[in-house]
C-alpha positions in Angstrom: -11.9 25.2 12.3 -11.5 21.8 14.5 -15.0 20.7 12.7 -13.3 21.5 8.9 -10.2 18.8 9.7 -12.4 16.6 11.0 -15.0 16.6 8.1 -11.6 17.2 5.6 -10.0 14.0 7.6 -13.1 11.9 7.2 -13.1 12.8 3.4 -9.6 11.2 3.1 -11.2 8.1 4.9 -13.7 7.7 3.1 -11.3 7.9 0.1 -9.5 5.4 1.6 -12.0 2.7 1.3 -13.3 3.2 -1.6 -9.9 2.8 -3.2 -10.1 -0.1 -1.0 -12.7 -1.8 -2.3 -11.8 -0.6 -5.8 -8.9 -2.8 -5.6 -10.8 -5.4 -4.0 -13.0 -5.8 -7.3 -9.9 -5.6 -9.4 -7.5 -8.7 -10.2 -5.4 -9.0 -7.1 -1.9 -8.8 -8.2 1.4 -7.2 -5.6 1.4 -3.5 -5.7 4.3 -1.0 -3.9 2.4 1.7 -2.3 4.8 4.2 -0.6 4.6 7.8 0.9 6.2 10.8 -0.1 7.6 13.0 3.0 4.4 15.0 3.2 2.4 11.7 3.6 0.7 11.6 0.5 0.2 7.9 -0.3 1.8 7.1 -4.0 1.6 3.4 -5.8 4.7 2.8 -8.1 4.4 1.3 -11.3 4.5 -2.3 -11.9 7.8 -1.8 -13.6 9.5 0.9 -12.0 12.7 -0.3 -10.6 12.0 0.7 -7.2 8.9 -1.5 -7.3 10.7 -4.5 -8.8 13.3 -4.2 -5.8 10.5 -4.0 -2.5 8.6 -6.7 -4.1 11.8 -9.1 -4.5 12.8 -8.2 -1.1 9.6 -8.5 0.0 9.2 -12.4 -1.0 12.6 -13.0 0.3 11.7 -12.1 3.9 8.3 -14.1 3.5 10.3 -17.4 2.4 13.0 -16.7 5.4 9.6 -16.5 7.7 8.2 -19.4 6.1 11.1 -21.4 6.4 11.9 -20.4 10.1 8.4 -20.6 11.2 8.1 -24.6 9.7 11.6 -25.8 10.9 
């Protein structure tokens, strides 16, 4: 059984990077990925409103590091 989850956890690895590389190829552009309480990993839609929310906090505490970091 320990040789199943560690084939099954190298399978979700191996997923892992090919979506990485996937989005690599693609037009890089801010995405919100989150994850559910079981852990599954989910990417909101570009205009869901929880999206638009992360991403605006998001830039607002890279311009307060920006900021503090040149001053």
């Amino acid at each position: 059984m320990k040789q199943r989850r560690s084939i099954g956890r190298l399978g979700d690895y191996a997923e892992e990077v090919a979506a990485a590389v996937r989005r690599r190829n693609e037009k890089r552009r801010p995405r919100v990925r989150v994850r559910v309480a079981h852990g599954e990993a989910r990417v909101l839609g570009d205009d869901a409103p929880e999206a638009l929310r992360l991403l605006a906090l998001c830039q607002s505490i890279m311009d307060a590091e920006r900021s503090g970091a040149g001053g």
